[in-house]
N, C-alpha and C positions, 0 to 999 in steps of 0.2 A: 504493500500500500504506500511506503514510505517512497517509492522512487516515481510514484503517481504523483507526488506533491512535487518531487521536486522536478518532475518536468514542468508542471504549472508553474513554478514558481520562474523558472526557466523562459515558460510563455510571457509571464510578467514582465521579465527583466528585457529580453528581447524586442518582443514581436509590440509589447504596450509601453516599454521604456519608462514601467516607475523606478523609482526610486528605493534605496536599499531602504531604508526605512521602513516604508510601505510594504516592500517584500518580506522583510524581516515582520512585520507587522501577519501580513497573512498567513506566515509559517507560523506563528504564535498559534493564532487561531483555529486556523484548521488541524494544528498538532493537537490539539484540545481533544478535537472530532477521531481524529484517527487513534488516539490513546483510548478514547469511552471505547468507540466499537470493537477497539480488540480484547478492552477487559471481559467485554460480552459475548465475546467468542464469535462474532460475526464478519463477514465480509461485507464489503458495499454493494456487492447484487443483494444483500438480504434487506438493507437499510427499508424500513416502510415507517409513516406515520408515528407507529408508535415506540420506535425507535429515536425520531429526532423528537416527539416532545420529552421521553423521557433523559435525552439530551439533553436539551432547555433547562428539563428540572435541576439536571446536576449540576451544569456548570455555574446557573444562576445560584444554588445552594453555598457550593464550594468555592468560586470566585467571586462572589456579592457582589453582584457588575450594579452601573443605571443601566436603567432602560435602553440608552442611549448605546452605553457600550456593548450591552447584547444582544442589540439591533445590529452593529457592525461588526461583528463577529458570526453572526449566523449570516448575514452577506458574503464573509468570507468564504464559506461554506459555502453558499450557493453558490458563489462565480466557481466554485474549485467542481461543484456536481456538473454544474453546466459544462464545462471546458472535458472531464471526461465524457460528458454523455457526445457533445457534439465531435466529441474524435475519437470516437468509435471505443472508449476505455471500458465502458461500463453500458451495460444495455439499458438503461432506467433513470430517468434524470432525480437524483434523488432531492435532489436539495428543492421542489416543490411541495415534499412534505412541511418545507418549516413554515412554522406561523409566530412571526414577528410580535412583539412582547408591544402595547401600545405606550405610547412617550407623554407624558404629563405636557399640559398647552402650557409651559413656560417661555416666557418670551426673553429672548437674549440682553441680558443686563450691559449697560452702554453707562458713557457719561454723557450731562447736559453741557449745553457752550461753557457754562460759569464755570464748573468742574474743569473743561478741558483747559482755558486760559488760566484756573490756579495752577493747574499741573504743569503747564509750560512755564508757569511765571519760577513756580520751584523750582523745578528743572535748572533753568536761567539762576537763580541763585545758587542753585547747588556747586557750580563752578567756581564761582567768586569767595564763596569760602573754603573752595579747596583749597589751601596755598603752595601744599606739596606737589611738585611739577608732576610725577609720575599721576597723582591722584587725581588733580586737575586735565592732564589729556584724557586719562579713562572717561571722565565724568563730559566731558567734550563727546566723548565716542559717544557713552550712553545716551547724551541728551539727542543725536542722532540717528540713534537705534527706536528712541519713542517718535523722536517725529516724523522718520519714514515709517513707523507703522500705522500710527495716526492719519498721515495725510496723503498714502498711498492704498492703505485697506490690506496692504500684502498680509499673507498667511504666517506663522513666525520662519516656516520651514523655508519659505522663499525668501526671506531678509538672510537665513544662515548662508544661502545657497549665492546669493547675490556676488559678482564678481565682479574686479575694475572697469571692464570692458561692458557689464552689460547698464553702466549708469555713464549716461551720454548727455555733457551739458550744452554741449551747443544744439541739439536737437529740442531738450529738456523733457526729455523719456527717459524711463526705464524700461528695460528687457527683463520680462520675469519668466522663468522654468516652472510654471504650473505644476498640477496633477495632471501625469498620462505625459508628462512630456510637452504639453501643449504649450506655445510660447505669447506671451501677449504683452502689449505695449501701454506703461500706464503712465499719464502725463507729473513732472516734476513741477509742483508748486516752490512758486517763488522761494517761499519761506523755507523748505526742505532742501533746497538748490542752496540757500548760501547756508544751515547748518551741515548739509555734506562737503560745501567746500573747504569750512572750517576745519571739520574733522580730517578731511586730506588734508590738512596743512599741519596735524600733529602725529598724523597715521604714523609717519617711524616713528617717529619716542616711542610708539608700545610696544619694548621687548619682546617679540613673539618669532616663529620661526617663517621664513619667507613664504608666501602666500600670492594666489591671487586675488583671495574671497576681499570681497571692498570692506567688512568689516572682522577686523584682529581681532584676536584673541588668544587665550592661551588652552585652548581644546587639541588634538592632536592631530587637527590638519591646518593648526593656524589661525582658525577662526573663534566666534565665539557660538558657542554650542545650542541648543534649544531651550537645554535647561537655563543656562546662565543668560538670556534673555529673557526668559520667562522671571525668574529671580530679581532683573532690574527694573521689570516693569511692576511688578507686584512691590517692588521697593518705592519706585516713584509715584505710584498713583496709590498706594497706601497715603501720600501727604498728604492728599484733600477728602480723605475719611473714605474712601473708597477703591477697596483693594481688587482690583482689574486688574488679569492678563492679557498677553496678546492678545489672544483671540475678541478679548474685549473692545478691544480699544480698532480693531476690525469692525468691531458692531459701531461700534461709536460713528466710526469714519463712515458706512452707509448709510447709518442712519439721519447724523447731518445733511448727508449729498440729499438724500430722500426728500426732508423738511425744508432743504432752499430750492426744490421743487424742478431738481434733475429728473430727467426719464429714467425709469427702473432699467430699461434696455440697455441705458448708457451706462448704467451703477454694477450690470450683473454682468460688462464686458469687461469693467474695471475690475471688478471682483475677483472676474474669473470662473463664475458658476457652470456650470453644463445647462442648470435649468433652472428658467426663472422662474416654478417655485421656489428654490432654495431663495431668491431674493425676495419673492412676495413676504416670507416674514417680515422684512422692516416696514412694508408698509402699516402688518399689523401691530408694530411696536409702535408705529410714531400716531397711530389711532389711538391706540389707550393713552401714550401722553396724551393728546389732543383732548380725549375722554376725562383728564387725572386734572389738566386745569381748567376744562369749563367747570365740574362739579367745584374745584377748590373756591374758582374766581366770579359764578357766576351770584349775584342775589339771591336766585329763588331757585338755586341748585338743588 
């Protein structure tokens, strides 16, 4: 079974050009699947129904996913049923038995304008009392690393992956390496264009081993890693009482572009989405604000 994955994974890395991460991600997953059915003495022509919910049951007992994560893990599983069934591995597409665990209507937590300009405004101070040269370039890099996530929407795994050549200022684009490989072009705001040029202007002082990723660090290809940006940002938007990651401050950025009353078509090409439902949520984010301040602001609310 085990060499079934790893042509899929094979499939992936090739013929779909993800990423080792993602790959690495799917092997997790479907290792999951292929460990339960062998403790169960089964092969994958046996796989039915009541096989993958008792599936479900296990892994949600023993790994306490959300919703969320055992939604994309039993994806895993079915892109991996799919890909043998349609090449001829397995006679039975199994991964149609699965039934998806439902997701609570939470809507993605964002900051308001006031929020994001105290954050910048911290940001901007946190320099100036760095007075240690090395402390002060990092804190340069960092303030760089928020405001390209802020005001581009990039994903964090795309700012890791960003490299000198694909930030072009005389065009004032970025070249981003999506999900799948897919490439797409997202415009450099003013204000982002001169905090990256600052930061090239301290780029060597940061100690690190020769690279070409545009943002150093000290991870082990040079750059600065997923965690240690997630870690900065949860650092700096802790200062205005509200602790957002990446992927936050991603909701923030559409959600703004949404509310100054951009086309979602234009937001979910910047984004990057496959499909614009995944961008229809902000519109229902920025309805319930819209919803949170007539009840707060109106008379006879």
């Amino acid at each position: 079974m085990y060499e079934l994955l790893d042509s899929f994974l094979e499939y992936l890395r090739l013929n779909r050009s993800y990423s080792e991460l993602t790959i690495e991600s799917y092997s997790r997953d479907i290792g999951y699947f292929l460990e339960f059915i062998e403790s169960k003495g089964i092969s994958l022509e046996e796989v039915n129904p009541k096989v993958m919910r008792e599936f479900s049951l296990y892994i949600n007992s023993t790994r306490k996913l959300k919703p969320s994560s055992l939604r994309r893990l039993l994806s895993s599983v079915r892109s991996f049923s799919r890909f043998l069934y349609k090449n001829g591995l397995v006679s039975k597409n199994f991964g149609k038995y699965i039934v998806y665990p439902k997701l609570p209507s939470e809507l993605p937590k964002f900051l308001d304008e006031d929020e994001v300009l105290s954050l910048l405004s911290n940001l901007e101070d946190s320099v100036y009392k760095s007075f240690e040269v090395e402390r002060r370039v990092k804190a340069i890099r960092d303030i760089a690393v928020v405001f390209c996530l802020y005001l581009t929407g990039l994903r964090v795994s795309e700012v890791t992956n960003l490299t000198l050549s694909d930030v072009n200022f005389t065009s004032d684009v970025i070249i981003v390496k999506g999900k799948g490989g897919k490439r797409r072009l997202v415009p450099m705001h003013p204000v982002l264009k001169e905090k990256l040029k600052l930061y090239l202007s301290i780029r060597d002082e940061i100690k690190v081993k020769k690279t070409e990723l545009f943002f150093v660090g000290n991870s082990r290809n040079g750059g600065l890693s997923i965690r240690q940006i997630r870690n900065l940002v949860y650092k700096y938007t802790s200062l205005v009482g509200e602790k957002l990651g990446p992927h936050g401050l991603r909701h923030t950025f559409a959600t703004h572009l949404l509310n100054d009353g951009n086309d979602i078509r234009v937001i979910q090409e910047i984004l990057g989405h496959s499909s614009i439902a995944t961008t229809q949520r902000y519109v229902h984010t920025s309805l319930k604000r819209l919803k949170e301040v007539y009840t707060n602001a109106h008379p006879h609310a």
